[in-house]
N, CA and C atoms of all chains as a GROMACS GRO file, in nm:
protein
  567
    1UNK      N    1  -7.039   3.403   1.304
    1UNK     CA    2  -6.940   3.456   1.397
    1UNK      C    3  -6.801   3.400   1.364
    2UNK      N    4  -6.759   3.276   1.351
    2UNK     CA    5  -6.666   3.195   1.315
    2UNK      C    6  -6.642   3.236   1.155
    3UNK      N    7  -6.687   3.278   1.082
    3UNK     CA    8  -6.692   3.264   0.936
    3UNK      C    9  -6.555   3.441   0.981
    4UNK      N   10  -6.669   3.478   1.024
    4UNK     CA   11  -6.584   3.652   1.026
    4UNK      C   12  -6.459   3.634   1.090
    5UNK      N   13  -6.462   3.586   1.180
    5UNK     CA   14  -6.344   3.576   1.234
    5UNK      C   15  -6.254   3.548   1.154
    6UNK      N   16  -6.263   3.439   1.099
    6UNK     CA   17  -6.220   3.348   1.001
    6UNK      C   18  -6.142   3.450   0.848
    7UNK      N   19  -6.214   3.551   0.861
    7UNK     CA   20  -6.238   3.638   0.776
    7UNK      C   21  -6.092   3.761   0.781
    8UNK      N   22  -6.118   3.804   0.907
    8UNK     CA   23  -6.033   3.934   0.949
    8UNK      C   24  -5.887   3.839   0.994
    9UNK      N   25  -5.879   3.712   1.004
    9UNK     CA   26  -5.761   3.638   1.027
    9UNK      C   27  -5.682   3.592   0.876
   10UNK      N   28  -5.779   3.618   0.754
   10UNK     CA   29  -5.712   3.563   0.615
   10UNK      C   30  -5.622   3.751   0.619
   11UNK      N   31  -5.700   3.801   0.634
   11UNK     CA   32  -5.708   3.942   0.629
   11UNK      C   33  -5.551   3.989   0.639
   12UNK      N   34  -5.520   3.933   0.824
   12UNK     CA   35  -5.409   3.972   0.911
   12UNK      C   36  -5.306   3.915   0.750
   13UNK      N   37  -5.323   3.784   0.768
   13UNK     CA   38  -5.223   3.727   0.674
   13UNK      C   39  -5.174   3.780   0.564
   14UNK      N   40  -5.251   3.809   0.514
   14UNK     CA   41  -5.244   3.885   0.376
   14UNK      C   42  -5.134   4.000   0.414
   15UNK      N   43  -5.171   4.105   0.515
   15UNK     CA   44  -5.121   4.163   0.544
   15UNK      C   45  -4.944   4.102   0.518
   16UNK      N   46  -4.961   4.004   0.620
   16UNK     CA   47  -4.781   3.990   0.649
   16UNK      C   48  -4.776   3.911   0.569
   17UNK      N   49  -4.834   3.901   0.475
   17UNK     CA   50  -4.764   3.821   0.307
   17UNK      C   51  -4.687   3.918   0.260
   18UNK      N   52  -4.708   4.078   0.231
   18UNK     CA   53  -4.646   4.182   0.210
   18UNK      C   54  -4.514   4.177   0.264
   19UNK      N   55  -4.455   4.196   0.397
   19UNK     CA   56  -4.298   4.143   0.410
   19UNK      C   57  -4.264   4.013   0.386
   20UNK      N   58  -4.351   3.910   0.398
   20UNK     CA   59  -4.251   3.778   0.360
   20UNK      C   60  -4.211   3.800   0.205
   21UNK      N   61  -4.295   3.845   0.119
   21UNK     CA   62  -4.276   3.917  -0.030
   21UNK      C   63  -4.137   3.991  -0.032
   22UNK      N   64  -4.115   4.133   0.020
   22UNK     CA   65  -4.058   4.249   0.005
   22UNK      C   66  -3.968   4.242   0.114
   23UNK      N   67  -3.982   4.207   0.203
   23UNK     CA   68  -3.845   4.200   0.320
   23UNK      C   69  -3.726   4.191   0.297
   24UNK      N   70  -3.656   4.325   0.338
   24UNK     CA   71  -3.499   4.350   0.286
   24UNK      C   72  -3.413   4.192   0.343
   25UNK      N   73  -3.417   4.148   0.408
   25UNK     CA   74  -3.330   4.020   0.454
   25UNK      C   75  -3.413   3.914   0.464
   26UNK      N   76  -3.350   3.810   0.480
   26UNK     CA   77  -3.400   3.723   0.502
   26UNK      C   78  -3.421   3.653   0.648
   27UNK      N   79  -3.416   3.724   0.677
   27UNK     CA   80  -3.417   3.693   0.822
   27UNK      C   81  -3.603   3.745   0.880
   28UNK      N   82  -3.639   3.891   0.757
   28UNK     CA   83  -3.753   3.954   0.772
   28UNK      C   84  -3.876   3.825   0.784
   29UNK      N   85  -3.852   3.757   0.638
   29UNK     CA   86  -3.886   3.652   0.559
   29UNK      C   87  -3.931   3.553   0.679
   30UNK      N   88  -3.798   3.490   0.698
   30UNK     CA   89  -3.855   3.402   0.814
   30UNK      C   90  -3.942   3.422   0.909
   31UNK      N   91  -3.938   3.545   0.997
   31UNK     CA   92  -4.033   3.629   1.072
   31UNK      C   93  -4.172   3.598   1.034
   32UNK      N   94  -4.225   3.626   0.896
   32UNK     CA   95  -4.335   3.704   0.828
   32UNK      C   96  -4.388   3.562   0.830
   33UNK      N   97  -4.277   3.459   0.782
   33UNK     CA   98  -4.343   3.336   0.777
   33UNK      C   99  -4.416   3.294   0.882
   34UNK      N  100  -4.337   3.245   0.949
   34UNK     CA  101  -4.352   3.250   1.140
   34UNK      C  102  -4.499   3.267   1.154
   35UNK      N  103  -4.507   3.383   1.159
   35UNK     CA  104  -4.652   3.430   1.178
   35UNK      C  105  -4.789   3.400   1.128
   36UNK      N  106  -4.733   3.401   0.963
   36UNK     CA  107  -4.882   3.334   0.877
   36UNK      C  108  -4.897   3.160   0.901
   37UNK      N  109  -4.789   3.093   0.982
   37UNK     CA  110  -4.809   3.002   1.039
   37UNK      C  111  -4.909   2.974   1.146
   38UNK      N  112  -4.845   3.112   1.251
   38UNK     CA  113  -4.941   3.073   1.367
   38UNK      C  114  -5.084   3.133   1.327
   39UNK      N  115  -5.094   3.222   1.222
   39UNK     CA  116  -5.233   3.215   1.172
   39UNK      C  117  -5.321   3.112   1.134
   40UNK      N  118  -5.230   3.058   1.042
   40UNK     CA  119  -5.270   2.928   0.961
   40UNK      C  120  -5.361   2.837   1.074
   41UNK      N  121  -5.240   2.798   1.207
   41UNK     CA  122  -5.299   2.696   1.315
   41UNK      C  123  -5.506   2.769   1.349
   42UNK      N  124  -5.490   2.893   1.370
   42UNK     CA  125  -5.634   2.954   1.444
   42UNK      C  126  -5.684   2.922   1.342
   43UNK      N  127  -5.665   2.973   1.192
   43UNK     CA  128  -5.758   2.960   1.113
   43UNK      C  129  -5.799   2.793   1.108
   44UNK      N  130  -5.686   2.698   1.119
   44UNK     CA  131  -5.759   2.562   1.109
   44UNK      C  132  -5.838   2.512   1.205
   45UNK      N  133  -5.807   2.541   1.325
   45UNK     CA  134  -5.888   2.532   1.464
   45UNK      C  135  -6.072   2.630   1.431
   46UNK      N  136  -6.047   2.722   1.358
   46UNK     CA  137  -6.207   2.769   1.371
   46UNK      C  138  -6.252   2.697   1.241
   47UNK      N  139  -6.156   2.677   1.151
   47UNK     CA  140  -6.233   2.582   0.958
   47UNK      C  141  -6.310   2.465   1.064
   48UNK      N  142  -6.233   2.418   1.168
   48UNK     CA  143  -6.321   2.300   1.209
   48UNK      C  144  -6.420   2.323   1.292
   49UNK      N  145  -6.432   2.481   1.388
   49UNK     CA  146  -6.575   2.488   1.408
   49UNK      C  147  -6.673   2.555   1.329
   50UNK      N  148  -6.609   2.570   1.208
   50UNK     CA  149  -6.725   2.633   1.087
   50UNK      C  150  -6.775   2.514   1.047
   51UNK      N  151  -6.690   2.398   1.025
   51UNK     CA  152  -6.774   2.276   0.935
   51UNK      C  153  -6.817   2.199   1.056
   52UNK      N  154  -6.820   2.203   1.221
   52UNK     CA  155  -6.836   2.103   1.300
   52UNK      C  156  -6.754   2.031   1.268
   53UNK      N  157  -6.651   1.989   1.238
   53UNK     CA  158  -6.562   1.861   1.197
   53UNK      C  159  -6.415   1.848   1.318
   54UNK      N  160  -6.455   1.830   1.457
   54UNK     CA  161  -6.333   1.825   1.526
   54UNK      C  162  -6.178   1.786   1.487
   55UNK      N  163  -6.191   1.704   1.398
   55UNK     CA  164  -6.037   1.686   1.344
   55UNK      C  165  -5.976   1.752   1.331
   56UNK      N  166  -6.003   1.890   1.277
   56UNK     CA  167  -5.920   1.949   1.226
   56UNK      C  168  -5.827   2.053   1.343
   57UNK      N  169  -5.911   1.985   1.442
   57UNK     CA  170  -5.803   2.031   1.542
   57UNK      C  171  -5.637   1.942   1.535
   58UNK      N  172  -5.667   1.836   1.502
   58UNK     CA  173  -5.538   1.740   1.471
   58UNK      C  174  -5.433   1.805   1.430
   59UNK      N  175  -5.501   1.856   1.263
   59UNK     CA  176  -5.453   1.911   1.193
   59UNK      C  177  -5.349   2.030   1.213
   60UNK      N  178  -5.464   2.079   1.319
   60UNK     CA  179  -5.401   2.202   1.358
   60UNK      C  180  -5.283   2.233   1.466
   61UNK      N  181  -5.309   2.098   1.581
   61UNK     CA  182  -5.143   2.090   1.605
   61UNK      C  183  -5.011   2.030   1.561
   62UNK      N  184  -5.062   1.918   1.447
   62UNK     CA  185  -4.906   1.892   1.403
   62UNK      C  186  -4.879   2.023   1.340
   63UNK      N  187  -4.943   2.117   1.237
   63UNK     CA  188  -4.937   2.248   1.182
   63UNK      C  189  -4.847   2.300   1.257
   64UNK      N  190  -4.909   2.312   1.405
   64UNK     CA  191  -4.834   2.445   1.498
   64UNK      C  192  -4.681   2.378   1.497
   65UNK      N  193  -4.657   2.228   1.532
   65UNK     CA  194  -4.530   2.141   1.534
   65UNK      C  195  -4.444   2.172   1.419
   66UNK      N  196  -4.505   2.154   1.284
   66UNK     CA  197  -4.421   2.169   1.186
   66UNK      C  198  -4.377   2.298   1.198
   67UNK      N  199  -4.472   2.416   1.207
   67UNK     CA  200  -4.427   2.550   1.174
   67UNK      C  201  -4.265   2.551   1.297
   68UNK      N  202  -4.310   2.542   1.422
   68UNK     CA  203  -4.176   2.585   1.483
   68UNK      C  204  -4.023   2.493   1.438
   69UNK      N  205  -4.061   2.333   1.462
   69UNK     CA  206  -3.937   2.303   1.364
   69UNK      C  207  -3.876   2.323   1.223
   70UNK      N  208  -3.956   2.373   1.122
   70UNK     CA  209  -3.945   2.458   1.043
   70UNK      C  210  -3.834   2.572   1.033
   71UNK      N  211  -3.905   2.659   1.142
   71UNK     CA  212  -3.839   2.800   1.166
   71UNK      C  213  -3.682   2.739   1.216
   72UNK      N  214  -3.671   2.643   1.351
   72UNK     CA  215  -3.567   2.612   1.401
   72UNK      C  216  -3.488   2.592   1.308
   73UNK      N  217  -3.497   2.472   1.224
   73UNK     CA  218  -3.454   2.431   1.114
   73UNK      C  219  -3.353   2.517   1.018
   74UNK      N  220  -3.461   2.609   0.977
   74UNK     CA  221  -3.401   2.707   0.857
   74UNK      C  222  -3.288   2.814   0.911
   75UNK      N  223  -3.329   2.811   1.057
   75UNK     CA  224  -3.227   2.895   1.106
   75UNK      C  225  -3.124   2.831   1.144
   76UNK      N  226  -3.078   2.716   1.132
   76UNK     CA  227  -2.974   2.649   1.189
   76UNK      C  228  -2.906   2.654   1.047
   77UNK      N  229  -2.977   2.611   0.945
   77UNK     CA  230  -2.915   2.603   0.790
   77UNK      C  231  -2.865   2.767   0.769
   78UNK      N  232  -2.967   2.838   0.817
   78UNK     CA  233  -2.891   3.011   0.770
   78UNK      C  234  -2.727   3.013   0.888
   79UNK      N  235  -2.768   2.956   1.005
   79UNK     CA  236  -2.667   2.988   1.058
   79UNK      C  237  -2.507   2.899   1.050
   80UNK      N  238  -2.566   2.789   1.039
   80UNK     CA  239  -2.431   2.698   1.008
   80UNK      C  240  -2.422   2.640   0.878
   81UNK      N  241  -2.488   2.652   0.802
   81UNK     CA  242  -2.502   2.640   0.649
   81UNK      C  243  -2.495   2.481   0.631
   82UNK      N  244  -2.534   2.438   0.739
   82UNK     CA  245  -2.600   2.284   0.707
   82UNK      C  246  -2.661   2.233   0.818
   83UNK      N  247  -2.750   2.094   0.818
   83UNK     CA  248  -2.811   2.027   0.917
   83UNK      C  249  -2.776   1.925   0.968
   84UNK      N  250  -2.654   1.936   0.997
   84UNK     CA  251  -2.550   1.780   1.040
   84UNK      C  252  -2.605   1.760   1.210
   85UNK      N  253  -8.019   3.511   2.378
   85UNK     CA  254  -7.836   3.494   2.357
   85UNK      C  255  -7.814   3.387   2.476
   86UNK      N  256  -7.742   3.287   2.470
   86UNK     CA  257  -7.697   3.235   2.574
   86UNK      C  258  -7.569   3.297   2.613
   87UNK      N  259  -7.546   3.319   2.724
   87UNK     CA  260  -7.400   3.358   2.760
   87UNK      C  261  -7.242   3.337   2.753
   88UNK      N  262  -7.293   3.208   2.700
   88UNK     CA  263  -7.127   3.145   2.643
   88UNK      C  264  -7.108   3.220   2.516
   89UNK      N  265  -7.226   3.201   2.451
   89UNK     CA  266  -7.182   3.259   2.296
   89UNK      C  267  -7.115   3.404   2.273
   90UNK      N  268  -7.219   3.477   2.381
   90UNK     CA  269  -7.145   3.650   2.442
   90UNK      C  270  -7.005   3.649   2.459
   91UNK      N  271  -6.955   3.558   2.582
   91UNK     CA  272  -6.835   3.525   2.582
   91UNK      C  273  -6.739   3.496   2.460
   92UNK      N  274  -6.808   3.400   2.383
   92UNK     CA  275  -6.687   3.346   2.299
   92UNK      C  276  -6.669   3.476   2.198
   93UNK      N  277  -6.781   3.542   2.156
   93UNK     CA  278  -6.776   3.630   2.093
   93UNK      C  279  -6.701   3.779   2.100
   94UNK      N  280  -6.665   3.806   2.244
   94UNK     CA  281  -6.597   3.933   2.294
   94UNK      C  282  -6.454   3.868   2.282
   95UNK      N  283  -6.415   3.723   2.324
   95UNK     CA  284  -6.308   3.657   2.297
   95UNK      C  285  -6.278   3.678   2.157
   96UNK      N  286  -6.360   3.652   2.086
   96UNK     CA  287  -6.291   3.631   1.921
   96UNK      C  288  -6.228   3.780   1.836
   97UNK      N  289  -6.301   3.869   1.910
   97UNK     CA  290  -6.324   3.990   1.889
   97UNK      C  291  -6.205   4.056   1.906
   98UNK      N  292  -6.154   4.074   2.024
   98UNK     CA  293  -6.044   4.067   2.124
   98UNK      C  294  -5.910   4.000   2.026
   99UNK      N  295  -5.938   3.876   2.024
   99UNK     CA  296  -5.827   3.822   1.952
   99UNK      C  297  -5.811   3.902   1.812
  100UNK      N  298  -5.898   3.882   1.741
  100UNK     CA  299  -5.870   3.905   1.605
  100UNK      C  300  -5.816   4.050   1.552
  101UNK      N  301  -5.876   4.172   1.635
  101UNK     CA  302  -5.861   4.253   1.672
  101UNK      C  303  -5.687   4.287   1.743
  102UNK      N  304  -5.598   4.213   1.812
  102UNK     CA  305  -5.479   4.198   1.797
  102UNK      C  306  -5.434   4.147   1.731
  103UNK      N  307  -5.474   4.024   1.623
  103UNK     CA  308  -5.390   3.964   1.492
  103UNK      C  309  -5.411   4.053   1.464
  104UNK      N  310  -5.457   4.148   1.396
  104UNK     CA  311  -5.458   4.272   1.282
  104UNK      C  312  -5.362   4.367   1.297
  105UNK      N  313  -5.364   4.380   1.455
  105UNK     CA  314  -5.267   4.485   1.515
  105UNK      C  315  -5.119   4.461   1.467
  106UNK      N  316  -5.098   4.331   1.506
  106UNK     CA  317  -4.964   4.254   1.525
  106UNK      C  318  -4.963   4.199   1.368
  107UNK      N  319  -5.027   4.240   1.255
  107UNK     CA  320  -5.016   4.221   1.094
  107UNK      C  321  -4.961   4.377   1.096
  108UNK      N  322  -5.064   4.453   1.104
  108UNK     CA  323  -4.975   4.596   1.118
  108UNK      C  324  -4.873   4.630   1.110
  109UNK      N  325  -4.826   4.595   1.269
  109UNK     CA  326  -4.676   4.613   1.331
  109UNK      C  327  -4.591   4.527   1.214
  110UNK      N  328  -4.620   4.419   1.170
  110UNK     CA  329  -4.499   4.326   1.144
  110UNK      C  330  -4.460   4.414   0.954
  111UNK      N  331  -4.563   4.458   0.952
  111UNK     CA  332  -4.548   4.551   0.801
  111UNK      C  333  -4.470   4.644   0.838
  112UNK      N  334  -4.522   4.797   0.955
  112UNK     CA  335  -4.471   4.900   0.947
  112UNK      C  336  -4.393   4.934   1.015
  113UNK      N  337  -4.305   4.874   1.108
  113UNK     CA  338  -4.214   4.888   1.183
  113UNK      C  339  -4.078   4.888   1.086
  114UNK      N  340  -4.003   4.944   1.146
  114UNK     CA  341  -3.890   5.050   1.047
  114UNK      C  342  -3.751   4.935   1.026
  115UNK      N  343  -3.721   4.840   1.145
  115UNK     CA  344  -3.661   4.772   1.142
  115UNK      C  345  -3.651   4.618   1.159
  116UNK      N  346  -3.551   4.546   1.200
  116UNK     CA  347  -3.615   4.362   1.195
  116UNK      C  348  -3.625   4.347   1.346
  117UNK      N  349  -3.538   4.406   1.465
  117UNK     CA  350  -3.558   4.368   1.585
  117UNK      C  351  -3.688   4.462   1.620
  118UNK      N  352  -3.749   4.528   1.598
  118UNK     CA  353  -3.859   4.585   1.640
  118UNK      C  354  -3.972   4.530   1.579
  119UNK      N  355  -3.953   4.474   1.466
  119UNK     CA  356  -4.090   4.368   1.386
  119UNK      C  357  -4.106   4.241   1.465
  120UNK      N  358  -3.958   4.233   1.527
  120UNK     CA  359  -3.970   4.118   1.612
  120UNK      C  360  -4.075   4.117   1.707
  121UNK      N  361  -4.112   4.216   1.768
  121UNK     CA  362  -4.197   4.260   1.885
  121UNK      C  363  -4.345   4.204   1.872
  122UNK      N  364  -4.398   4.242   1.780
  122UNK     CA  365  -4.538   4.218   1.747
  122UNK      C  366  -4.592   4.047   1.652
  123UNK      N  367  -4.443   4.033   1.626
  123UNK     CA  368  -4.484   3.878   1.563
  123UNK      C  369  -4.459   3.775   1.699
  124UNK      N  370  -4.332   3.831   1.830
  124UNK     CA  371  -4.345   3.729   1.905
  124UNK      C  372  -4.441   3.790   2.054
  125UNK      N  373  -4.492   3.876   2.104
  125UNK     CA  374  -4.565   3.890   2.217
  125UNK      C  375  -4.749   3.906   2.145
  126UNK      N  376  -4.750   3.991   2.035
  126UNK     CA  377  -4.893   4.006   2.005
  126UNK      C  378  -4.960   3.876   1.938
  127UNK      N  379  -4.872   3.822   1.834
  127UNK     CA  380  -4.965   3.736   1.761
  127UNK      C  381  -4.995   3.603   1.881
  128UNK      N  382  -4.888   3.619   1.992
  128UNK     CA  383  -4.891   3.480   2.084
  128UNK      C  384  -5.028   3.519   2.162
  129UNK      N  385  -5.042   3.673   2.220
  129UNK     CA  386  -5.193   3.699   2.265
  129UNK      C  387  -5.266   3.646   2.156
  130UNK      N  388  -5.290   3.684   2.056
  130UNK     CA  389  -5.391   3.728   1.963
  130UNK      C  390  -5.466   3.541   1.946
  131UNK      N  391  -5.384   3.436   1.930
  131UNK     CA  392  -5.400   3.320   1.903
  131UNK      C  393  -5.472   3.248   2.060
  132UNK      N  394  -5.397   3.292   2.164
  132UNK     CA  395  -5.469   3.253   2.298
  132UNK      C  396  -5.582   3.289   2.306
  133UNK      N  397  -5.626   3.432   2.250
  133UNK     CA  398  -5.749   3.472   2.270
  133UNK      C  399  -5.874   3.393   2.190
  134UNK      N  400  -5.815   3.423   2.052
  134UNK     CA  401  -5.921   3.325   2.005
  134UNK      C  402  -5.943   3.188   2.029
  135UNK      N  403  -5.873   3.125   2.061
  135UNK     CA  404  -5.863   2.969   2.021
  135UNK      C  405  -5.937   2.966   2.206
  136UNK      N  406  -5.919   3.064   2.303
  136UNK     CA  407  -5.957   3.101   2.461
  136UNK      C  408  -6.098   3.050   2.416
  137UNK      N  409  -6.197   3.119   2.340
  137UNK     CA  410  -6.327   3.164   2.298
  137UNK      C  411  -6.338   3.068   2.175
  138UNK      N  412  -6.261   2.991   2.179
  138UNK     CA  413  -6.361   2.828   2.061
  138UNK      C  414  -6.348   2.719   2.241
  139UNK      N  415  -6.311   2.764   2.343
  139UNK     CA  416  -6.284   2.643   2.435
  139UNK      C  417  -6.381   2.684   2.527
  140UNK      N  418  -6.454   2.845   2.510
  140UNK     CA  419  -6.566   2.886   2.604
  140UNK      C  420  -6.664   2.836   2.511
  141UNK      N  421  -6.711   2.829   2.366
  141UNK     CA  422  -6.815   2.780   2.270
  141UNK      C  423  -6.796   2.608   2.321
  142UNK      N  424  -6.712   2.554   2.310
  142UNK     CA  425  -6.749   2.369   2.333
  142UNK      C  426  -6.719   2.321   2.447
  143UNK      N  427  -6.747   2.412   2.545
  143UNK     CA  428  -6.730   2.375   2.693
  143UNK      C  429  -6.622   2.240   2.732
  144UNK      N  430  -6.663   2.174   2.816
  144UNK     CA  431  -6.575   2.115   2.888
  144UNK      C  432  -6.549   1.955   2.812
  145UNK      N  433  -6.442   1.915   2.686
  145UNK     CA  434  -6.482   1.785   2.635
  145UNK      C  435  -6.332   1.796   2.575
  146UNK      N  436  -6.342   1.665   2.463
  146UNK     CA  437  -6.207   1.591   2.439
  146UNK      C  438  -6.185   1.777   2.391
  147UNK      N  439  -6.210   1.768   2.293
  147UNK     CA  440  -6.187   1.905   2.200
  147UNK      C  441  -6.112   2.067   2.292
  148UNK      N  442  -6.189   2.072   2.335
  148UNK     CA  443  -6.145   2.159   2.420
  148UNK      C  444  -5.986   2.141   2.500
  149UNK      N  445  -5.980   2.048   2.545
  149UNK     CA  446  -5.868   1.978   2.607
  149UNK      C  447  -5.710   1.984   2.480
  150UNK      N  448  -5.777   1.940   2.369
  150UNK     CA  449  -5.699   1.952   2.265
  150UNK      C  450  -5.659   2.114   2.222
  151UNK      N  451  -5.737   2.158   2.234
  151UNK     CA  452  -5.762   2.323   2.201
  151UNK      C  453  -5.632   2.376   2.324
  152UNK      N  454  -5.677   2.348   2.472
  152UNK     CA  455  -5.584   2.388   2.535
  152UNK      C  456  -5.415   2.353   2.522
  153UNK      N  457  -5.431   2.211   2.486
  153UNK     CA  458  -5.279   2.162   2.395
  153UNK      C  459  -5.193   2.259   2.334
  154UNK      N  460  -5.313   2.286   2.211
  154UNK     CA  461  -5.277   2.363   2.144
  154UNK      C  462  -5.185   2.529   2.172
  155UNK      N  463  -5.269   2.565   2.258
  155UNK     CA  464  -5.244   2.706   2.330
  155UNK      C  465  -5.118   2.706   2.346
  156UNK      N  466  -5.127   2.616   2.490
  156UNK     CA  467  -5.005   2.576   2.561
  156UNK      C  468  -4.862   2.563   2.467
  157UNK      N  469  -4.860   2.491   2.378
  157UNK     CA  470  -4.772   2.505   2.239
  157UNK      C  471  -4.725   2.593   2.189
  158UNK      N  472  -4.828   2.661   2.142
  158UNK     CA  473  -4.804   2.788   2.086
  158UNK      C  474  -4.715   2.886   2.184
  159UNK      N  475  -4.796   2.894   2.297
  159UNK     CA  476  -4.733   2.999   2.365
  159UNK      C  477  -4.593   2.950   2.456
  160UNK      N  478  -4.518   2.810   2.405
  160UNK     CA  479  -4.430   2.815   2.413
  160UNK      C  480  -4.347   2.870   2.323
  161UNK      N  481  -4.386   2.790   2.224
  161UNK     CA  482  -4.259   2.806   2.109
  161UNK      C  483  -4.264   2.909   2.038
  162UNK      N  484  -4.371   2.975   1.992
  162UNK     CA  485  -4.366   3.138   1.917
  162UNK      C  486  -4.251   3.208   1.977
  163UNK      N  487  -4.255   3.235   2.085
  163UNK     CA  488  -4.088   3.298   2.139
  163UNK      C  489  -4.003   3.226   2.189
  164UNK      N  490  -3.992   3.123   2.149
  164UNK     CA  491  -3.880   3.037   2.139
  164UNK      C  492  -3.848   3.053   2.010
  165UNK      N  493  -3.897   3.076   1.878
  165UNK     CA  494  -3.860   3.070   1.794
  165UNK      C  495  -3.817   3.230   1.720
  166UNK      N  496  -3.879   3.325   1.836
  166UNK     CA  497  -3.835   3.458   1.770
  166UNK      C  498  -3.718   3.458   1.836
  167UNK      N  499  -3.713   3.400   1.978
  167UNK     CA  500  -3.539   3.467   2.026
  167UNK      C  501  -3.442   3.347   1.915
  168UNK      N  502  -3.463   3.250   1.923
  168UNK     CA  503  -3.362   3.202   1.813
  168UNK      C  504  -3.362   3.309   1.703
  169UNK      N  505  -3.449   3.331   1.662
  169UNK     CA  506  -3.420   3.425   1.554
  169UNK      C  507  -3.343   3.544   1.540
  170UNK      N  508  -3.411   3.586   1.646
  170UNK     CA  509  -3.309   3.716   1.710
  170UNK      C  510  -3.144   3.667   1.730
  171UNK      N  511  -3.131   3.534   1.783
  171UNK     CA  512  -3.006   3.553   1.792
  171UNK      C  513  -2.962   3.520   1.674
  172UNK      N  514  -3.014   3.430   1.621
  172UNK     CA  515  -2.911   3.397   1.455
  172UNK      C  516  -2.906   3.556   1.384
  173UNK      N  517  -2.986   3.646   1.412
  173UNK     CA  518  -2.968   3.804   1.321
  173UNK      C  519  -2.859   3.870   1.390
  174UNK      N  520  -2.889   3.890   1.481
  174UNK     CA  521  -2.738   3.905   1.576
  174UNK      C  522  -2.620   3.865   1.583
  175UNK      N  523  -2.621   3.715   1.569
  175UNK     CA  524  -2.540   3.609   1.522
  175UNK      C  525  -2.419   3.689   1.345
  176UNK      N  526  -2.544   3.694   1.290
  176UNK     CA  527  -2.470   3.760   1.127
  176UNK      C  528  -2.478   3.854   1.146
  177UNK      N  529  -2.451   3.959   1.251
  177UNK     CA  530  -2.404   4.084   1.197
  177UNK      C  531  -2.517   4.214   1.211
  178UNK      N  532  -2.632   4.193   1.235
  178UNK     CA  533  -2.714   4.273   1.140
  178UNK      C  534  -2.750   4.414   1.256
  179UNK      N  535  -2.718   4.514   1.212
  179UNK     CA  536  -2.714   4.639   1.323
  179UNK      C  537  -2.862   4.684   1.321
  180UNK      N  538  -2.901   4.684   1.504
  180UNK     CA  539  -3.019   4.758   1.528
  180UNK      C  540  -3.039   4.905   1.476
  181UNK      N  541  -3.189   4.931   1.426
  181UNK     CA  542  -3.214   5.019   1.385
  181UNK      C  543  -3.179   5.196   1.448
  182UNK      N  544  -3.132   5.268   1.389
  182UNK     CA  545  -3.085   5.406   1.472
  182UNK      C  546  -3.184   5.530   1.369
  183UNK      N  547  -3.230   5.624   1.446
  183UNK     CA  548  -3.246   5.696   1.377
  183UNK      C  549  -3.164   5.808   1.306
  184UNK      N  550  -3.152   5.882   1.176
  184UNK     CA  551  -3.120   5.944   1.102
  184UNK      C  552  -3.090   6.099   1.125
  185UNK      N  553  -2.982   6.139   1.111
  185UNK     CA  554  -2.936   6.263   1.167
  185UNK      C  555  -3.052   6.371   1.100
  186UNK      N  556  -3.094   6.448   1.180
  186UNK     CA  557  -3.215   6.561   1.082
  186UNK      C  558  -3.346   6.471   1.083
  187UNK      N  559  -3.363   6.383   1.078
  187UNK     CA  560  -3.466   6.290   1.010
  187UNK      C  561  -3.592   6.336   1.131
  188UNK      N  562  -3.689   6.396   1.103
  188UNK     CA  563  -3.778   6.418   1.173
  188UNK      C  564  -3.942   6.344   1.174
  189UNK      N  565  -3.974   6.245   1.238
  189UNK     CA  566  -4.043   6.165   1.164
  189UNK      C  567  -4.149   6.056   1.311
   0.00000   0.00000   0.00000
């Protein structure tokens, strides 16, 4: 059950690998990213109930942490063209 | 069948079933403020749902608790981080999508 899931969620990603790829701006980019992030977090949250290995819930919220300061981040550099 | 598993399983179903949707949308939508839509309201369902249905599978323990962390997180900052986005696109300039004179579609 977890494996499939696991499955149709590489799936989604893949999908929105296609605009982070081809996206007329960069702004698309960031978006597309965004997302295969918050994929990334589910997919690590179920890798750890496929192997039984609770940790990887850990894993999976600094993940969710990095991804949004990340995004904040890059958009402050797109918008003020530095991180002072 | 025990009944949790039913549960977690219509949960996962449910979820995954809107990530796909909201992979969809973020491909075929025509412009960037309308792609916006489905990367910040669907994928924020789509992640509650599943991660809902790994916290109905390990019932009531540390894990679960962490799991709800998690949620809670997410479904802050995913649209916290699309309206920043939105506004930095806004910010530079970038004109919402209009449709095309004749363009029948």
């Amino acid at each position: 059950m977890f494996e499939i899931a696991a499955s149709v969620i590489v799936f989604g990603a893949v999908l929105v690998l296609y605009r982070a790829i081809k996206g007329p701006r960069v702004y698309d980019r960031v978006l597309a990213v965004n997302a295969i992030g918050t994929k990334t977090v589910v997919l690590l949250a179920l890798t750890g109930f496929i192997y039984e290995r609770p940790h990887f819930l850990d894993i999976a919220l600094v993940y969710a942490l990095i991804n949004f300061i990340a995004t904040i981040a890059f958009l402050k550099y797109l918008e003020t063209g530095g991180l002072d | 069948m025990e009944i949790r598993t039913i549960i977690t399983g219509i949960l996962l179903l449910l979820g995954c079933f809107i990530i796909v949707v909201a992979s969809i949308g973020i491909v075929r939508f025509p412009d960037f403020y309308s792609r916006m839509h489905p990367a910040g309201k669907s994928d924020t369902l789509g992640q509650l749902l599943v991660l809902s249905g790994l916290m109905v599978y390990e019932g009531f323990s540390l894990v679960s608790i962490k799991l709800l962390i998690i949620i809670i997180f997410i479904f802050i900052a995913n649209p916290t981080a699309t309206h920043a986005l939105a506004k930095a696109a806004y910010a530079a300039g970038l004109k919402p999508w209009k449709r095309e004179e004749g363009e029948n579609k």
